[in-house]
N, C-alpha and C positions, 0 to 999 in steps of 0.2 A: 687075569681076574680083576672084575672090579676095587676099585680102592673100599667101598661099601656095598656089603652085601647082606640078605635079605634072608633067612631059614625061618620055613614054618616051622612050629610047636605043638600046634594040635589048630586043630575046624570043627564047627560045629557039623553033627550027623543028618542035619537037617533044617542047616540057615546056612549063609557065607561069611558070617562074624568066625574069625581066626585071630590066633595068637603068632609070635611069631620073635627071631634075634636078628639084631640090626648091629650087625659088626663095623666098628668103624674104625680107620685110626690112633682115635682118643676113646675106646671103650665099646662095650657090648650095652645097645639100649635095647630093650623089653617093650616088644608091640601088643597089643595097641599104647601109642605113646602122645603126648601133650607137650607140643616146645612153646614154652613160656617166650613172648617176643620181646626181643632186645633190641629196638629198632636202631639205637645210634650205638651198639654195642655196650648196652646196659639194661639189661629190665628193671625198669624205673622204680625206686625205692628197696631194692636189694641188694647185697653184697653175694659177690659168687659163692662166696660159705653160706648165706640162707639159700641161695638156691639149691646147692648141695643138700643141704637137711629137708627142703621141701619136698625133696624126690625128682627133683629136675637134673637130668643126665644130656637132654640136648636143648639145645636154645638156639633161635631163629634171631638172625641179624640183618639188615636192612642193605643192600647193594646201592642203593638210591642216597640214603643219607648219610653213608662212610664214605662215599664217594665226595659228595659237596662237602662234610665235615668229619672227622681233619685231613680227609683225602687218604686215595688208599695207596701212594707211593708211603705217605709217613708211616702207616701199619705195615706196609711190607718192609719198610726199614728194619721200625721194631721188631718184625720176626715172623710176623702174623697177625692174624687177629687174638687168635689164644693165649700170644704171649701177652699182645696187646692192652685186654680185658683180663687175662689173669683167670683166662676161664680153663680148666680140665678137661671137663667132657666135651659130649660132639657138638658143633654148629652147624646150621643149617642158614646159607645165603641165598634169598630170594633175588631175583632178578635187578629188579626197579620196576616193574613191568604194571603193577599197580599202582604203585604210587605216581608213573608218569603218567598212567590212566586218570587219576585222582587231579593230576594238576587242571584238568580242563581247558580252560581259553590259554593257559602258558604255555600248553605244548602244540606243536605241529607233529603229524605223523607219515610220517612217507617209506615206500618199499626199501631206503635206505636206510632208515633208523627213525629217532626220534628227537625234533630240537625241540628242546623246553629253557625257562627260563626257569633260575633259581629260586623257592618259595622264602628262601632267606635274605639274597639282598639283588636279586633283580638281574643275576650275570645271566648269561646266555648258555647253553654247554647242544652235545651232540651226541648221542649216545645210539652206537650201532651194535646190532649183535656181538660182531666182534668185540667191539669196547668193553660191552658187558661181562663177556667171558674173562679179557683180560683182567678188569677191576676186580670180578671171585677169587682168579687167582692170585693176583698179587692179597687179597684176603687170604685165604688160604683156608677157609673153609672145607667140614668135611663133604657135605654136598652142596653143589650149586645148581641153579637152573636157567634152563633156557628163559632167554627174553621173548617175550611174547607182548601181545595187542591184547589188552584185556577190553573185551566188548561191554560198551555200557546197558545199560538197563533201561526201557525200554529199545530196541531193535529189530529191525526190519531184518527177512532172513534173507534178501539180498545183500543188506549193511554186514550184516550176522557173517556170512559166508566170503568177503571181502576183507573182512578185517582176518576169517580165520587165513586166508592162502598169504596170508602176510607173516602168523603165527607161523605156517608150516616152513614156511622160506625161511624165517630165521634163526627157527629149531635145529633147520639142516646147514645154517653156517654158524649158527654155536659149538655143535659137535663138530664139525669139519676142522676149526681154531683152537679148539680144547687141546691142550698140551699136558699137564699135569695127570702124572700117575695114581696121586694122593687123593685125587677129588674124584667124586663120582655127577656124575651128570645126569640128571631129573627132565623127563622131556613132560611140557605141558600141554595136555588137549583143553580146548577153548570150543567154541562151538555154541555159545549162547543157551539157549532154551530150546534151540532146535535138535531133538535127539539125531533126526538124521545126518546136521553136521557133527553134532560128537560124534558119533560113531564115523565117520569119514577121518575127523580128527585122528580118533583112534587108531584106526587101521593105518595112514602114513604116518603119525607118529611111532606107534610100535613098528614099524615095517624100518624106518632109519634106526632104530634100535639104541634104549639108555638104560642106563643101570636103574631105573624106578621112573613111575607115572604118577603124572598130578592131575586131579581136576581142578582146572583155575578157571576164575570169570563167575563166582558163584558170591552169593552174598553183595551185593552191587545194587541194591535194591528190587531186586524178583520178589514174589509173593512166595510166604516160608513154602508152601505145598508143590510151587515147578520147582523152587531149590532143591526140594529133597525129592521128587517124582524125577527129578534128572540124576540125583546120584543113585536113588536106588535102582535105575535101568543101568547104569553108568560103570559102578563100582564092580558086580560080577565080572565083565568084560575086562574087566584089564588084568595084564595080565598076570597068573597066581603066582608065578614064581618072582615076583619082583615086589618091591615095597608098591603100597599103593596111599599116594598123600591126596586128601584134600585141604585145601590153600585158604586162609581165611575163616575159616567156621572152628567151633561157633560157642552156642551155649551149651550146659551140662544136659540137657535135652537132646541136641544137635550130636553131641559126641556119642551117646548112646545108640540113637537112630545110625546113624553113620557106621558105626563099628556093627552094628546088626546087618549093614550091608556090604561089608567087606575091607571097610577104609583102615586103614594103620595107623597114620600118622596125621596130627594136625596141630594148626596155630593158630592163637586169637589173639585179642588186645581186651577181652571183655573181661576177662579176672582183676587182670593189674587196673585196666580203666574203671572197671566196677568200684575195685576198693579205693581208688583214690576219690572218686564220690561217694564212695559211705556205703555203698552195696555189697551186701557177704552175702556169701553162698554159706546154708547150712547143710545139715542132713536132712532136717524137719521145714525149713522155711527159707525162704531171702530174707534177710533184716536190711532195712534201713536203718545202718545205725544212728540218726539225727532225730529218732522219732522221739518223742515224748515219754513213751512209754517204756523207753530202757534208763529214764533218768534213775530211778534206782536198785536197777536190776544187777546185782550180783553174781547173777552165775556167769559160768565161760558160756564163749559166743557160741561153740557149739560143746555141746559135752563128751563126744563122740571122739573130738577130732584132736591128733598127738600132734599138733602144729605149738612151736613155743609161744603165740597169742594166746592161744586158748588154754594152755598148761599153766601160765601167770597172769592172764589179768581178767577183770570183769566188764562185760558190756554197760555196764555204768562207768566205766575209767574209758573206753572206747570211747563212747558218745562226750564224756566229756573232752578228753584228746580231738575228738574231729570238730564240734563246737566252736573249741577256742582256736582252730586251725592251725593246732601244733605238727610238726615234721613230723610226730611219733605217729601219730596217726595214720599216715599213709602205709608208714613203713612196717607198722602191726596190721594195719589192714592188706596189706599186696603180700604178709607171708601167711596169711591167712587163706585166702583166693587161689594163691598159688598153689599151695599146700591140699583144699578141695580137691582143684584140677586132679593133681598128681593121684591122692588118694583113689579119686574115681577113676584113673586110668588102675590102677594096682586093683581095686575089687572089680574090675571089668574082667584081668587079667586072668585073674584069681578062678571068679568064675566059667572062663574059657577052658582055665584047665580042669575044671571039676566038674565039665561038662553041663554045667549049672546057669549058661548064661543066660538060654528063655526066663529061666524063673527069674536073674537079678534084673533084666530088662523090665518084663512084667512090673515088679514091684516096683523099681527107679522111678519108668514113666507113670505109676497108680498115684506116688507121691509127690510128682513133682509140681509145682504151681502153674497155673499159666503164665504165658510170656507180659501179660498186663501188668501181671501181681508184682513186676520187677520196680514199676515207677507207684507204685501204693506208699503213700505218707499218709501220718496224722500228725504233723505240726505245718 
């Protein structure tokens, strides 16, 4: 049996949005689920006790930068990552596979791996399927994934279909190296914007067979309507009895669409990186909290929400905190953010089980702003 495994809870009677338990290790997580990123094995501005109280039970950590920093021999020393970070619940370790995407002119890519040069001081390193797999486990993460060629945005579907026979070759020497009873292993379909290669993806990736499917290569700069016209053909197909992640997405928008198509799990950087520029997520609006017009505004940020920001202070003590660019400010802003997240994954939840989730969709997307309304100031 898998180290982590997957039980539905209940499906909708006539959509593919389901609820579902995600046994792991370190604890039982509740799908549909939101992993707060913790790219250097910290979500920036929190202590693993606010994530606790946020409702955060798993957190995503970075293969790419525990590797260059502090190296993942010294966290295997330590015990782990969890002993590491002092973290409880489950983690979830992404490849690199992005972020050596992200390097651009510093990496070279070849059917043997990947040479990149350090974005911190310039060293060289080589990172092969194999390596990758070792680096998780010497992490020790409750899932990891395979390393893959995440295809850039715009691509030709011969680029497109090139890069993925690269993904699928080293999907199948990921699994082949995996050692570890403890970890469960996420295989990712890539495939660009071409439905025809995702679904090829599909089929020889579930055909080698992993404990959970991701869709990676999404959010890379595509226009939002092929992102989401490729998960909603996307997400039916894979397959029911396994968790189903996608990688990177997105907004409180994004998670709703998503989980109406079938998706479980996912990760962003846009709550923590929101709040650390002044952008809260409400129930009724986005606030810029630098605007002018919270200079004396007294109430909590949102009224709605049992987050310990909004339970003590007032969007006038906010705005001024982010202003005078004091540390407090990020750090009431990222358990604020985080805390939305969590919230909206729990009434998603909620309403999956009370058979109610057309009606909370309807009403989430009736209220929610456009993606414009995020960068709207008046000062």
């Amino acid at each position: 049996m898998p180290a982590v495994t997957w039980t539905q809870t209940t499906k909708q009677i006539d959509g593919n949005a389901r609820s579902g338990c995600l046994t792991t290790p370190h604890g039982v997580v509740q799908t549909p689920v939101f992993m707060p990123v913790g790219t250097q094995g910290t979500v920036k501005g929190l202590t693993p006790s606010m994530l606790e109280e946020a409702g955060a039970h798993l957190i995503l950590a970075n293969t790419y930068h525990l590797y260059l920093r502090p190296g993942h021999e010294l966290i295997k020393q330590a015990g782990g990552l969890h002993k590491f970070i002092n973290w409880q619940g489950a983690i979830l370790t992404d490849s690199g596979g992005f972020q050596v995407f992200s390097l651009g002119a510093l990496r070279k890519i070849s059917p043997e791996g990947v040479l990149f040069q350090s974005h911190i001081d310039g060293s060289r390193h080589f990172i092969s399927p194999e390596t990758a797999i070792q680096i998780q486990e010497d992490l020790g993460a409750d899932i990891i994934m395979t390393f893959d060629d995440c295809t850039p945005y715009p691509s030709t579907h011969e680029a497109t279909k090139a890069s993925l026979e690269i993904t699928l070759d080293w999907a199948k020497r990921c699994k082949t190296v995996k050692t570890r009873e403890d970890q469960s292993l996420f295989g990712i379909i890539q495939g660009g914007i071409y439905p025809d290669l995702r679904k090829e993806a599909l089929a020889k990736i579930t055909e080698m067979g992993f404990d959970g499917y991701a869709l990676g290569g999404l959010s890379v700069g595509e226009p939002k309507e092929e992102m989401m016209a490729i998960v909603q053909e996307m997400a039916p197909l894979l397959p029911a009895q396994f968790p189903r992640y996608i990688m990177g997405i997105g907004t409180p928008e994004d998670l709703v669409r998503c989980v109406d198509y079938g998706m479980d799990m996912f990760d962003c950087v846009i709550p923590t990186r929101c709040a650390r520029n002044g952008l809260l997520f409400t129930n009724k609006e986005k606030i810029v909290i630098k605007n002018a017009r919270y200079r004396d505004d007294h109430l909590p940020l949102d009224i709605t929400c049992d987050c310990y920001t909004c339970r003590r202070f007032s969007r006038a003590y906010l705005r001024h905190l982010f202003v005078s660019k004091e540390i407090l400010s990020m750090i009431l802003n990222t358990i604020h953010n985080v805390r939305f997240y969590e919230r909206l994954m729990e009434d998603m939840r909620s309403s999956l089980l009370k058979g109610e989730f057309d009606l909370f969709k309807r009403d989430f997307l009736q209220r929610e702003q456009s993606e414009e309304d995020i960068l709207t100031t008046d000062s």
